[in-house]
C-alpha positions as CSV (number, residue, x, y, z in Angstrom):
1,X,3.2,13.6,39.5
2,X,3.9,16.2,36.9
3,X,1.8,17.0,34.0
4,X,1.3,14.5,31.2
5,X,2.4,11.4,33.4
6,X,0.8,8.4,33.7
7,X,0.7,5.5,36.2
8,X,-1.0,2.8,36.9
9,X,-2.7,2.6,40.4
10,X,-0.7,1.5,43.1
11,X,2.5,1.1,40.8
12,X,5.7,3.6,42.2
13,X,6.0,6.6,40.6
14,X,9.5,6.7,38.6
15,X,12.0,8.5,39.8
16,X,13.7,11.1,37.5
17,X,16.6,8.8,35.6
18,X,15.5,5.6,37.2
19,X,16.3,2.9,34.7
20,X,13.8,-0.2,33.8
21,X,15.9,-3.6,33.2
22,X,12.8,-5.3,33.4
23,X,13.4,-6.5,29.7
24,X,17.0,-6.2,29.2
25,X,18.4,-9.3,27.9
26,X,15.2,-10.3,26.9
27,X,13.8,-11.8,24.0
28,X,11.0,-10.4,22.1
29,X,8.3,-11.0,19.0
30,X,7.2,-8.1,17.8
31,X,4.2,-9.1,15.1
32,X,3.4,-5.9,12.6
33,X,5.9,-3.8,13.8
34,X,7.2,-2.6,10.7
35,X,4.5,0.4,11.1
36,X,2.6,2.4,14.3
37,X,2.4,1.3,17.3
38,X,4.6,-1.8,16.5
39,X,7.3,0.1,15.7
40,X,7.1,2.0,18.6
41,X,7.2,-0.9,20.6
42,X,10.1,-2.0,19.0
43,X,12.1,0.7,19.7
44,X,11.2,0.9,23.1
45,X,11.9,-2.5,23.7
46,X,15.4,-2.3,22.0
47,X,15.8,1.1,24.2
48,X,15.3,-0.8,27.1
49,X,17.6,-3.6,26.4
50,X,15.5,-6.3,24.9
51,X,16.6,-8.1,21.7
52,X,13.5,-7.9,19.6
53,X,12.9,-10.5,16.4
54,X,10.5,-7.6,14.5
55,X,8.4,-9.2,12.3
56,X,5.4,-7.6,9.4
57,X,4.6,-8.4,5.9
58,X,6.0,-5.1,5.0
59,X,10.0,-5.4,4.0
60,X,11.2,-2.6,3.2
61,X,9.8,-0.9,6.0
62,X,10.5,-3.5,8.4
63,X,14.4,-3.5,7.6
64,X,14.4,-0.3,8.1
65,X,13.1,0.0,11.2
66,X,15.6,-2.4,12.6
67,X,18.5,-0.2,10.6
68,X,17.4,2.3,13.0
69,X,16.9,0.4,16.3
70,X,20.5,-0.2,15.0
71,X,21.7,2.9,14.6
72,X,20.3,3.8,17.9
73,X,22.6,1.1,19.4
74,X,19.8,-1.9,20.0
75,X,19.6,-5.3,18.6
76,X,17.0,-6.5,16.5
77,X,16.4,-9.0,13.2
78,X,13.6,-8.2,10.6
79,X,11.7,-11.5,9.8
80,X,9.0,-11.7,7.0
81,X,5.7,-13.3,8.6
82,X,2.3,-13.7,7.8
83,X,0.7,-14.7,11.4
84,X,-2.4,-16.8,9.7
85,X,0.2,-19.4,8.3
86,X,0.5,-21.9,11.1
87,X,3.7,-22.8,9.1
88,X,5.1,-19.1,9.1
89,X,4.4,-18.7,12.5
90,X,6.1,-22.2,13.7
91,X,9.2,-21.6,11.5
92,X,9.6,-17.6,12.8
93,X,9.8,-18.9,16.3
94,X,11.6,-21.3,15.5
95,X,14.4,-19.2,14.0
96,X,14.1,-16.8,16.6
97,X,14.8,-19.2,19.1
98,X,17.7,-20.5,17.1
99,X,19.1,-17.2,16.7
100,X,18.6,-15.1,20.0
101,X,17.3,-18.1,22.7
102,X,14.1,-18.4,24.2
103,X,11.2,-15.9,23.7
104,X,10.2,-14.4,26.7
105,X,7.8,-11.4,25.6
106,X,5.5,-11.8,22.7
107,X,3.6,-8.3,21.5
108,X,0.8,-9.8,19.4
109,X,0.4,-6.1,17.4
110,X,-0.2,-7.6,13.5
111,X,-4.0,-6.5,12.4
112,X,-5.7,-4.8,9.6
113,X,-8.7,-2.5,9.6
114,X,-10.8,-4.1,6.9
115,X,-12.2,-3.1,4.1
116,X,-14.4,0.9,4.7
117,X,-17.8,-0.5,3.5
118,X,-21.3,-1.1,5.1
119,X,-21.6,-4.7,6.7
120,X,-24.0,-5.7,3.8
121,X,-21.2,-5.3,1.2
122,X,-18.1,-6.5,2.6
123,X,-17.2,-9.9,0.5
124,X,-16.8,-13.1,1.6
125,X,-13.2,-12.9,1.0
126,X,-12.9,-9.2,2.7
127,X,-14.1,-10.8,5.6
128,X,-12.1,-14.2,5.4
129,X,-9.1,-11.7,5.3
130,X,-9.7,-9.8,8.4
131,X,-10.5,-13.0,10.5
132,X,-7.5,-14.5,9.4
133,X,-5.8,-11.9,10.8
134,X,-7.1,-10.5,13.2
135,X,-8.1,-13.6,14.5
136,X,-7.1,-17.0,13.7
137,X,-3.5,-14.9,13.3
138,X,-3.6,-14.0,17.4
139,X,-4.7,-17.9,18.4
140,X,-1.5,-19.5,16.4
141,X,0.4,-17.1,17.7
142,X,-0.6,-18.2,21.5
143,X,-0.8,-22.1,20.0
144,X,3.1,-21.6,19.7
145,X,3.8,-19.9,22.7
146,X,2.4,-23.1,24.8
147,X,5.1,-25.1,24.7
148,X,7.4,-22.1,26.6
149,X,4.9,-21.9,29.3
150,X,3.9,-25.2,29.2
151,X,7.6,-26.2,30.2
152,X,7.4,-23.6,33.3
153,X,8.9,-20.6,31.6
154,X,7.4,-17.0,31.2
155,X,6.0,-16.0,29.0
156,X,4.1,-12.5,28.5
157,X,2.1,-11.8,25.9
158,X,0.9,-8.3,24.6
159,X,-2.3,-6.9,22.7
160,X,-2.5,-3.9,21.9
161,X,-5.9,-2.5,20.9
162,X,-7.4,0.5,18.4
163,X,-9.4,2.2,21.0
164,X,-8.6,0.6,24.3
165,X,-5.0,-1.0,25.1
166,X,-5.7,-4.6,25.7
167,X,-2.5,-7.2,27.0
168,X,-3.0,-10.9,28.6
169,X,-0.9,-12.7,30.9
170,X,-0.2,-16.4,30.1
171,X,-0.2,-17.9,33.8
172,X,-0.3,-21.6,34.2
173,X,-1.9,-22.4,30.9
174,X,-4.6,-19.5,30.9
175,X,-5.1,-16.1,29.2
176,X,-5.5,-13.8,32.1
177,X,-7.3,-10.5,30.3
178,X,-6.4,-7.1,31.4
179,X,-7.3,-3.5,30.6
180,X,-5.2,-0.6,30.5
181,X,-6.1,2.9,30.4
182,X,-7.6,5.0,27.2
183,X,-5.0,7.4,25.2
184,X,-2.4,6.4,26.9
185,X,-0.1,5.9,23.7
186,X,3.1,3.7,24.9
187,X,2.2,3.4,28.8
188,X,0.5,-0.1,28.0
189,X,3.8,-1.3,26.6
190,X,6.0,-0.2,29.8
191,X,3.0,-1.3,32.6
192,X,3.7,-4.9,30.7
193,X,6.8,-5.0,30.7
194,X,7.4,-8.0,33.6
195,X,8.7,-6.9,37.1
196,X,11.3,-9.9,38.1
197,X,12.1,-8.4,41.6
């Protein structure tokens, strides 16, 4: 394996021009990825064949991001969504499935940082934001997935993390946590990506 590659143990090592269809034709959520690493994972996922429902707060730059998954011959739709609005989150789906078919991959990527203060002096509404978020945004999210897997389809869900890349497997009803490597920028994304052989 040549120098700056990356595998995970006791996966095959790719072979130069070997093509991953592992996602192609599939349908995918992409939460926050107007900006980073979602929009990264966007773009991979349109470059290897999924159809990906992008979804942020931010517009403008969400739009553009699907001009240019576009432009780079992919398909994807920008949707406006705030993931701590139950309703929000319902309706995307919703209009996700109504528009592409059922979701198959969900990459559970919306978060903020917080507020840069000292524990002691972040507000009670500072706080109430980042939980929202960061966490009552990532249990709807799963909340809505159930019925897909709870009917006996697939469903593979992805969580990406700041300092260490973080993705679950839903599998008969549970989360399944597991870790991927440090620094290993988009590697989490394609190790996730489900193997139907």
């Amino acid at each position: 394996m040549g120098l700056g590659k990356t595998r995970s143990p006791g996966r095959p090592e790719r072979e130069e021009g070997d093509k991953v269809d592992r996602v192609r034709g599939k349908i995918a959520i992409v939460t926050g990825g107007a900006k980073g690493i979602g929009r990264s994972a966007c773009s991979l996922l349109a470059r290897e064949g999924a159809v990906v429902a992008l979804t942020d707060l931010l517009d403008e730059s969400g739009r553009q991001a699907v001009d240019e998954i576009a432009k780079a011959g992919g398909r994807a739709h920008f949707w406006h969504l705030d993931v701590s609005k139950e309703a929000e989150v319902k309706a995307i789906f919703s209009e996700v499935e109504l528009k592409f078919g059922s979701i198959d991959v969900l990459v559970n990527n919306a978060g903020i940082a917080g507020v840069n203060k000292p524990t002691h002096e972040v507000s009670e509404e500072d706080w109430d934001k980042l939980m929202a978020i960061n966490v009552k945004g990532g249990v709807l999210l799963y909340r809505t997935c159930h019925p897909t897997y709870e009917a006996g389809r697939a469903i593979f869900v992805v969580k990406p993390a700041e300092s260490r890349h973080r993705f679950n497997t839903v599998t008969d009803g549970k989360l399944v946590p597991m870790n991927a490597g440090r620094n290993r920028g988009l590697g989490w994304l394609r190790d996730a990506m489900p193997n139907e052989e």
